[in-house]
N, C-alpha and C positions, 0 to 999 in steps of 0.2 A: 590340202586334204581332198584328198576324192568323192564325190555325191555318190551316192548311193543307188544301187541302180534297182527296178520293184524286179521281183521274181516272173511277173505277168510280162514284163520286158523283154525277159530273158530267154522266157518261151516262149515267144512272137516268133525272134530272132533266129532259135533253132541254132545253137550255137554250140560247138565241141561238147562237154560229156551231156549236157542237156536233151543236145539232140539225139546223142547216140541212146540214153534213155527211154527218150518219146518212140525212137524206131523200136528198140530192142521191144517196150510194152505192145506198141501197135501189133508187132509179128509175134508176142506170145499170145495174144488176141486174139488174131486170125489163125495161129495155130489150135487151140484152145475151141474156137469155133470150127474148123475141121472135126476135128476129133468129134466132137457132140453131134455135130451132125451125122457124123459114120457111125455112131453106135445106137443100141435100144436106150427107148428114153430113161431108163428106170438106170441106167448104168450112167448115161448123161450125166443126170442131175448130181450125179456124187464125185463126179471131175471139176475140179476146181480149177486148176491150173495146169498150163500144157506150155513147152520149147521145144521146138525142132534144131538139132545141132546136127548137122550132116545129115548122116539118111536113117538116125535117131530118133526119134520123140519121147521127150523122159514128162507121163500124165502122173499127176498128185493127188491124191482118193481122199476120202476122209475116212476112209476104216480098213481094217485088214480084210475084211470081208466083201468089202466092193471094190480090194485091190487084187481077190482073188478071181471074181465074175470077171472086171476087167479082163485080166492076165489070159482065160478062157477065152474071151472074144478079139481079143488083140491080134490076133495072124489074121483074121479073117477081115479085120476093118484098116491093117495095114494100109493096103493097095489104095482105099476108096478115100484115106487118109488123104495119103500122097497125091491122087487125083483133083482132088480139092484143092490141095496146097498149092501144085503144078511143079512139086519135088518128091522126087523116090526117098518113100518110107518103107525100108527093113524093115525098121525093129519098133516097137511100143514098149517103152521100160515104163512100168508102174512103181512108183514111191507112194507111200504110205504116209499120210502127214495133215494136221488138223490145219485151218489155214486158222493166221491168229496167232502161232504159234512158233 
């Protein structure tokens, strides 16, 4: 029978889906902190979560109402998006969604 191996092992190791996990959170992080950074603070604080997929960024609001402010400032924080990231952002797709949920 096989010992068991801890979980803190595991992620030392950095090993297949683990790691591809630990990168995928690190870069929706650092996208996530772009994003906050290029907008007004007050639109900021109600982005919870952000991924860049190509020269996409799909941000997650916590209301319809701070997914519509966004939507408004979105063309415009594009660019400074991308500039931070040091990858070309088109687009800011805004989804709607309570985190928690």
């Amino acid at each position: 029978m096989k010992k068991p191996t801890a979980v803190s092992h595991l992620l030392e190791k950095g090993e297949g889906m683990l790691q591809r996990l630990r990168k995928g959170a690190a870069e929706a992080d650092r996208a996530l902190a772009a994003l906050r950074a290029s907008l007004p603070p007050e639109i900021a604080s109600e982005v919870w979560s952000a991924s860049l997929k190509g020269p996409t960024l799909t941000a997650f609001v916590r209301s319809a109402a701070w997914g519509t402010r966004l939507r408004y400032v979105a063309p415009q924080a594009a660019p400074e998006v991308g500039r931070r990231l040091g990858a070309p952002v088109e687009e800011i797709r805004v989804k709607v969604r309570n985190p928690g949920r």
